[in-house]
Backbone bond lengths (Angstrom), bond angles and torsions (degrees), N, CA, C in turn:
res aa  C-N    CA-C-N  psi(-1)  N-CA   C-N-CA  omega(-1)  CA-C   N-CA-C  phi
1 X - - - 1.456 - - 1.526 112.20 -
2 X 1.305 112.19 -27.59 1.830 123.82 -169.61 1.265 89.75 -96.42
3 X 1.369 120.76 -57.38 1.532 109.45 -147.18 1.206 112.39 100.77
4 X 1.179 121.32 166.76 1.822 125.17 -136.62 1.793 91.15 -103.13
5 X 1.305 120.45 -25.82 1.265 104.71 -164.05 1.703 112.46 -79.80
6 X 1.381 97.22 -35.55 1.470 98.46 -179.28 1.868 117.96 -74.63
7 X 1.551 116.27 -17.61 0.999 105.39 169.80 1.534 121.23 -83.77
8 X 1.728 98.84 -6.74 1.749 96.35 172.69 1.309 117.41 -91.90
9 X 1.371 127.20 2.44 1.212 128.54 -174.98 1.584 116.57 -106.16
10 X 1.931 94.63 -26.66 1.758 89.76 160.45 1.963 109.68 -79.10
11 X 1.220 107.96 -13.56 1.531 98.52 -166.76 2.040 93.81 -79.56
12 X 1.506 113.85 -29.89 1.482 96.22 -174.56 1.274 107.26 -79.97
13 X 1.551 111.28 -22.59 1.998 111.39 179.11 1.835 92.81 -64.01
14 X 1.212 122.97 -49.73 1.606 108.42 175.07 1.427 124.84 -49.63
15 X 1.531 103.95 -42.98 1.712 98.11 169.10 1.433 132.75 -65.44
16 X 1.168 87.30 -28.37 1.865 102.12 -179.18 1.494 101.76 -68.11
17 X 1.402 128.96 -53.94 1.133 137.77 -179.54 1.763 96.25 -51.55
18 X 1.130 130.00 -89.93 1.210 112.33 171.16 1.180 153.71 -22.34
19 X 1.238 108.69 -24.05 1.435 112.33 -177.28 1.540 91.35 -107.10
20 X 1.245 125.23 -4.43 1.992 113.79 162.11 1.182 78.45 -59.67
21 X 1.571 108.40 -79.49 1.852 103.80 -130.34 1.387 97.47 -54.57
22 X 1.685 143.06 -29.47 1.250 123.90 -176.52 1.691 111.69 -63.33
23 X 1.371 130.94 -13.80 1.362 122.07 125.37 1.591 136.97 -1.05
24 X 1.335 96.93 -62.35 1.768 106.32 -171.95 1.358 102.98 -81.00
25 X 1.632 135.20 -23.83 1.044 123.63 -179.87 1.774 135.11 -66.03
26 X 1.132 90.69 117.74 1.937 98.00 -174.27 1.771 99.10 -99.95
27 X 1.298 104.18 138.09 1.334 123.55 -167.36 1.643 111.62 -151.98
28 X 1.300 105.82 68.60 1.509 123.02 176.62 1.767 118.56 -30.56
29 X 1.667 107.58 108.50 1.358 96.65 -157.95 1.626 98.26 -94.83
30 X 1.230 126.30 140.25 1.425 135.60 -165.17 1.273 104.68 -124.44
31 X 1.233 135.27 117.16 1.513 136.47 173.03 1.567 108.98 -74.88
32 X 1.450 102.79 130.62 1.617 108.31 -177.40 1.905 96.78 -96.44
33 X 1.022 90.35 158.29 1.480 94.27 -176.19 2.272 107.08 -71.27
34 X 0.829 104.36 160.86 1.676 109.49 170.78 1.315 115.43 -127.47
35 X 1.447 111.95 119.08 1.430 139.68 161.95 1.372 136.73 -104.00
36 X 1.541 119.53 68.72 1.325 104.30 -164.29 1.482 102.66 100.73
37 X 1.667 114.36 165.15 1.217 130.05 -162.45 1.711 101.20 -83.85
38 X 1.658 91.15 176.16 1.657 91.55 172.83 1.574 107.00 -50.20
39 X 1.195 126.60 -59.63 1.697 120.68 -127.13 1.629 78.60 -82.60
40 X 1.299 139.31 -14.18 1.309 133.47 169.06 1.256 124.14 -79.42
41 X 1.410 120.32 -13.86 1.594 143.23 169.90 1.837 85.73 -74.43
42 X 0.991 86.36 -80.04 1.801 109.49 -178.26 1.909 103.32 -30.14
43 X 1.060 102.51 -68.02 2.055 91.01 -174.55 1.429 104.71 -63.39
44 X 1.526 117.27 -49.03 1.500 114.87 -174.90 1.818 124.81 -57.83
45 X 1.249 106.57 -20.59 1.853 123.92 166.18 1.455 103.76 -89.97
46 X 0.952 146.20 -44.45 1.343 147.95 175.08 1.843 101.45 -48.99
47 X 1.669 105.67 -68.02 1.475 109.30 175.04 0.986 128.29 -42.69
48 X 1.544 126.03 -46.43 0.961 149.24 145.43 1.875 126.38 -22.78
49 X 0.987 101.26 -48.79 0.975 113.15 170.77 1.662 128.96 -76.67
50 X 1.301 96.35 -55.26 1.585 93.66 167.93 1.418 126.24 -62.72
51 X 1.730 110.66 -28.99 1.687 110.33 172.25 1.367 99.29 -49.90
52 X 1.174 113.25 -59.64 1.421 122.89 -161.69 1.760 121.94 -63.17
53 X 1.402 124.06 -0.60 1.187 150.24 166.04 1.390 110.09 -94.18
54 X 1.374 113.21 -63.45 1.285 124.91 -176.25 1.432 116.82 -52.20
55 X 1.424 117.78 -52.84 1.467 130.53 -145.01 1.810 90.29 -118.77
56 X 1.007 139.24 -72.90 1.553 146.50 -160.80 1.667 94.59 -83.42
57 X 1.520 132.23 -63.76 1.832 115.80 170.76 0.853 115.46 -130.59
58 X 2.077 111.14 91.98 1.546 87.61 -176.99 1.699 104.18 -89.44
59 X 1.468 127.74 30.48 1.198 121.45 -173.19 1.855 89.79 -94.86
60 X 1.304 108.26 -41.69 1.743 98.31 153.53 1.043 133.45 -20.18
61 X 1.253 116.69 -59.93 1.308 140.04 167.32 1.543 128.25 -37.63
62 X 1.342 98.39 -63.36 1.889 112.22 170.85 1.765 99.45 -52.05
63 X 1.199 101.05 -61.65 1.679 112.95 -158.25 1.218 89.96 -46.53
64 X 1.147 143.28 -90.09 1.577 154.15 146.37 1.274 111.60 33.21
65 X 1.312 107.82 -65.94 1.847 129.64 -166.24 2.052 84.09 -77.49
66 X 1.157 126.04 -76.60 1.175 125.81 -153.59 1.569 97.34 -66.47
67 X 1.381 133.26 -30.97 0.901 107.78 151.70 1.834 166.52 -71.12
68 X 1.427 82.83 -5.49 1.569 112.45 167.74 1.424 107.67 -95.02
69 X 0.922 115.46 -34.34 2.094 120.21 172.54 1.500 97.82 -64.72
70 X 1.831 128.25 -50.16 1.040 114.36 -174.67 1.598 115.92 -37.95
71 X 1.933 87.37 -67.68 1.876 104.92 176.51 1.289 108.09 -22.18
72 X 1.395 107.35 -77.38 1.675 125.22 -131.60 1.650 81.73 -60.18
73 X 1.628 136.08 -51.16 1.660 143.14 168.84 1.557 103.53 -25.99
74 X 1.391 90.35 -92.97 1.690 102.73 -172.49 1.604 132.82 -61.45
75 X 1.255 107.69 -23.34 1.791 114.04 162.20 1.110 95.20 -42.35
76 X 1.558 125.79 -84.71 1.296 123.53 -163.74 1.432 150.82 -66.18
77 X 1.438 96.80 -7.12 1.515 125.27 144.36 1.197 109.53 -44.78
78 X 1.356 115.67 -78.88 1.548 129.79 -166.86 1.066 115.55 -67.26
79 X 1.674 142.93 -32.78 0.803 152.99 165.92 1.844 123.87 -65.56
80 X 1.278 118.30 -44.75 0.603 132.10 153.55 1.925 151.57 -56.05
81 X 1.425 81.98 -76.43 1.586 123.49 162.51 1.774 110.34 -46.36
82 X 1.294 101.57 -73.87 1.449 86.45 -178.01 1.530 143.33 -49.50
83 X 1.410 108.90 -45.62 1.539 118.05 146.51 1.422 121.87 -24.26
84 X 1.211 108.58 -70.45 1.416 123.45 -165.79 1.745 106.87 -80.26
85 X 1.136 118.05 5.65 1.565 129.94 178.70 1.617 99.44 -114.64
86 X 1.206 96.24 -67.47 1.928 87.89 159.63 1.177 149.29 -21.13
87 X 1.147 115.35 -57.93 1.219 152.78 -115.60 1.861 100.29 -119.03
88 X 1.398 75.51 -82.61 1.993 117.00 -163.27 2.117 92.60 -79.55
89 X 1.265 101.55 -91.72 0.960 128.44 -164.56 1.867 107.42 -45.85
90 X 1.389 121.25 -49.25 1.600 133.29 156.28 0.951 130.62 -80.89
91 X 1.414 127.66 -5.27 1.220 145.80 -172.26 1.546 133.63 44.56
92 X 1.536 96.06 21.25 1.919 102.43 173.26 0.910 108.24 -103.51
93 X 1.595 111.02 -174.97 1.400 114.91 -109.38 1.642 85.33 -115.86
94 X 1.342 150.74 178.64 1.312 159.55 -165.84 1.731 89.70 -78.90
95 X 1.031 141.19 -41.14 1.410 144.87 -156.11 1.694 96.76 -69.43
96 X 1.375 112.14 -60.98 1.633 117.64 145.34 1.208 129.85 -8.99
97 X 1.758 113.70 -60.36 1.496 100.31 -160.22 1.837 91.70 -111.42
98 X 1.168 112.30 -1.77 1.737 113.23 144.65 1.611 102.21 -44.25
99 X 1.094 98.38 -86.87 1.577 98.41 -162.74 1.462 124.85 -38.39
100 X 1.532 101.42 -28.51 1.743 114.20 177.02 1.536 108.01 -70.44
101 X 0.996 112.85 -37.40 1.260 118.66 -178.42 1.487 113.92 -88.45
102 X 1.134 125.22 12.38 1.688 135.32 178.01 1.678 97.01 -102.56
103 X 1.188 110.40 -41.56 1.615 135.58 177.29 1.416 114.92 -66.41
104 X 1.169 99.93 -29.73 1.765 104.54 177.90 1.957 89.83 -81.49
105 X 1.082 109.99 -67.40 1.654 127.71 -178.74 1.644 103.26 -14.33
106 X 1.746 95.09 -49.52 1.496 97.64 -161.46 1.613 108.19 -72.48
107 X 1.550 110.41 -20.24 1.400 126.21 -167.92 1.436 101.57 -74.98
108 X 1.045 127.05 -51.58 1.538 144.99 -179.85 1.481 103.20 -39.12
109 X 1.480 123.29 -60.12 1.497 150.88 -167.78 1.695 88.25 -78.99
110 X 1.166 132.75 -78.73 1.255 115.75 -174.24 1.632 122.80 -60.24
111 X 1.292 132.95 -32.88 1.293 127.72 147.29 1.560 123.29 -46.84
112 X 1.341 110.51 -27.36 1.638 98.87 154.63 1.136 135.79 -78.02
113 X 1.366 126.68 -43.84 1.467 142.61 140.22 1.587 105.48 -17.84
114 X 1.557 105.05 -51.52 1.820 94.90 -161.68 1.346 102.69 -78.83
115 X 1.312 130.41 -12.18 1.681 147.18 -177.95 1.390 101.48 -62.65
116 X 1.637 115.53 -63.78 1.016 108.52 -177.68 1.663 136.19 -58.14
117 X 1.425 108.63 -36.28 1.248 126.33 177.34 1.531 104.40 -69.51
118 X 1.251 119.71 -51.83 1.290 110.43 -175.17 1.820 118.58 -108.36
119 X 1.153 89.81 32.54 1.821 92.38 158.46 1.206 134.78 -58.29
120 X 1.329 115.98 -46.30 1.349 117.80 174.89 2.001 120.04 -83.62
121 X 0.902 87.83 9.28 2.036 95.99 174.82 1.802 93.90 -120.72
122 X 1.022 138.62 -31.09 1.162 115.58 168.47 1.524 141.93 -58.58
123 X 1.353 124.26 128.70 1.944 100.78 -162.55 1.714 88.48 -129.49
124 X 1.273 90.61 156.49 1.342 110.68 178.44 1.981 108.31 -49.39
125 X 1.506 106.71 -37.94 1.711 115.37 176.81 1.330 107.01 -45.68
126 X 1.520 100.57 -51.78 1.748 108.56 -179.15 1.140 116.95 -55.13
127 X 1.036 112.94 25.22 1.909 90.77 -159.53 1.969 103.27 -92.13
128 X 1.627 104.89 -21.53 1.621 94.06 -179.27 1.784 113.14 -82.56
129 X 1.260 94.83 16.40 1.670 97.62 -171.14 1.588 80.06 -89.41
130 X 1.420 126.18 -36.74 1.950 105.04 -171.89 1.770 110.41 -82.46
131 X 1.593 101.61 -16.07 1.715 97.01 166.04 1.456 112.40 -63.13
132 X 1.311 107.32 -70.93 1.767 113.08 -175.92 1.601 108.07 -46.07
133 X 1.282 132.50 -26.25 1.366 119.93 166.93 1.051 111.77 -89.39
134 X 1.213 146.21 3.08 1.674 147.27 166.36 1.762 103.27 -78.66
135 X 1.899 108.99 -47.10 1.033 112.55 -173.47 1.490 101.23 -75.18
136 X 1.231 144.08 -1.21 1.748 124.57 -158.82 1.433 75.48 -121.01
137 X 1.633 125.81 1.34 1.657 95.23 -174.25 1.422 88.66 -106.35
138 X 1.062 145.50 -27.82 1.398 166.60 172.72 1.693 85.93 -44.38
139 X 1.484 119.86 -82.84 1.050 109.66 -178.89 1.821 136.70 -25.11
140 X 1.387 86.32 -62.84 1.496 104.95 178.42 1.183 107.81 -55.87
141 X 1.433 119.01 -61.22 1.833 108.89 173.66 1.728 124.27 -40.45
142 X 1.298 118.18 -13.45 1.165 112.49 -168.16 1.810 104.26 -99.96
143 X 1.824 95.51 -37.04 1.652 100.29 175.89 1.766 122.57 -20.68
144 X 1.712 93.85 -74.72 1.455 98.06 175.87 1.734 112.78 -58.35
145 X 1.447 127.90 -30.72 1.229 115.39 -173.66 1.014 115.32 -52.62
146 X 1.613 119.96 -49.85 1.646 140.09 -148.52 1.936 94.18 -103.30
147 X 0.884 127.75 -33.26 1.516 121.22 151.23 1.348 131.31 -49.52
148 X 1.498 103.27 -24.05 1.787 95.62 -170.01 1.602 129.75 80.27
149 X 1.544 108.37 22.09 1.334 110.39 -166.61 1.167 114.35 -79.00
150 X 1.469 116.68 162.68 1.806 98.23 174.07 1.421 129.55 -38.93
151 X 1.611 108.47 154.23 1.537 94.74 -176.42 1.428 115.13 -64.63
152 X 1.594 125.28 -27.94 1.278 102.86 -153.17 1.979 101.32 -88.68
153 X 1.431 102.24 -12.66 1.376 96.91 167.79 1.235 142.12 -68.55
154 X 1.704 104.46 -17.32 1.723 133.08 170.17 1.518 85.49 -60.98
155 X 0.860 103.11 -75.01 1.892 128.40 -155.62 1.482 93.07 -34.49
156 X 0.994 110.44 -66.32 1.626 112.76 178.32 1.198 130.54 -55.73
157 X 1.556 103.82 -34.77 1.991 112.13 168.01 1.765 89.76 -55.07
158 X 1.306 103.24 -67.64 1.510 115.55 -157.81 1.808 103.11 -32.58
159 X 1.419 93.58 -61.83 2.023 92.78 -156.36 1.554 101.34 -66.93
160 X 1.780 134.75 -39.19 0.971 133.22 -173.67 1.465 103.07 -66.68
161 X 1.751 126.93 -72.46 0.873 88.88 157.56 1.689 166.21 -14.10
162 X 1.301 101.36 -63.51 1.673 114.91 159.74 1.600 120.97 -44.78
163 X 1.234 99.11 -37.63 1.661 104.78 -173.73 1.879 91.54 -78.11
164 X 1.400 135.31 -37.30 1.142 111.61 -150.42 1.506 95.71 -101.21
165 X 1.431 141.89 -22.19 0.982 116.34 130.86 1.645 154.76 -24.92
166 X 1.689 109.78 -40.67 1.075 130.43 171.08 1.946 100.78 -58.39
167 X 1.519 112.73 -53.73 1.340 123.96 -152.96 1.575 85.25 -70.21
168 X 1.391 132.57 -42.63 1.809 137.30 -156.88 1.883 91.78 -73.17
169 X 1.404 99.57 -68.35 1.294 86.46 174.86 2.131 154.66 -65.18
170 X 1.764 82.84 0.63 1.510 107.00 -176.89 1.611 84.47 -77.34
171 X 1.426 94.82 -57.81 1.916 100.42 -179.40 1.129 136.40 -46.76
172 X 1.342 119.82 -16.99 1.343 157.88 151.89 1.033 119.68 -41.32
173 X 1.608 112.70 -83.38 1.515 134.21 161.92 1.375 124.71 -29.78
174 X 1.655 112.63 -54.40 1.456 119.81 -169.04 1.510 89.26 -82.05
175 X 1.217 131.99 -84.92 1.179 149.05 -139.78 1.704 102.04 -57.14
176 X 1.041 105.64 -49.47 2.034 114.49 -169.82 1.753 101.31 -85.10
């Protein structure tokens, strides 16, 4: 609707703004001791690490795995998928899957918001209650696709959908 220049000039006024305040950040630098070369730094933190998954949390562990399986799944849905569902498949116009993707944006930001508030009630047990709602929203997005419903009613499964996925899995990320 703007045109490309004005959305690149608020996105570099956002970077600029950012990289002040990364200015204010103090980050106390502490020298670790050295033993041996990298790849011996490197196996001994690695080992380290997995005892410490394995043996002290391996419920760490799951969360971890299901949460990178979520990603590696749904990135490419969203990344992908929507465009080409937009686009191709509904036949509107890029201005369209702008907006879907402003909607995902907002999901991202409110799944962080919802992280914070609900951090401390979330438990690692819970964690297939945010799969099965990824999968029933997954579902539903496809209903109208594979039905043939009007476009603008797809369109709307699609981005709401998309956004509340976006918000389950932001919640995901921070919180697990």
């Amino acid at each position: 609707s703007f045109g490309l220049m004005p959305v690149l000039w608020v996105s570099a006024a956002c970077f600029l703004v950012s990289a002040v305040m990364e200015l204010f950040i103090r980050i106390p630098h502490v020298v670790q001791p050295v033993s041996g070369g990298i790849w011996t730094m490197v196996k001994s933190d690695l080992g380290e690490s997995v005892r410490f998954l394995r043996y002290e949390k391996p419920v760490l562990a799951k969360v971890a795995l299901v949460a990178c399986s979520l990603n590696l799944l749904l990135s490419p849905l969203v990344n992908v998928g929507y465009p080409v569902l937009i686009t191709q498949h509904l036949g509107l116009s890029s201005e369209w899957y702008g907006f879907a993707e402003g909607v995902s944006a907002a999901g991202g930001l409110l799944g962080g918001v919802l992280a914070g508030v609900l951090a401390n009630r979330l438990k690692a047990k819970h964690l297939f209650w945010v799969l099965l709602f990824d999968a029933g929203i997954v579902f539903v997005v496809a209903v109208p696709l594979m039905l043939g419903l009007p476009v603008l009613a797809a369109y709307g499964t699609l981005t709401v959908g998309g956004m509340l996925v976006v918000v389950s899995n932001t919640l995901l990320n921070v919180v697990y």
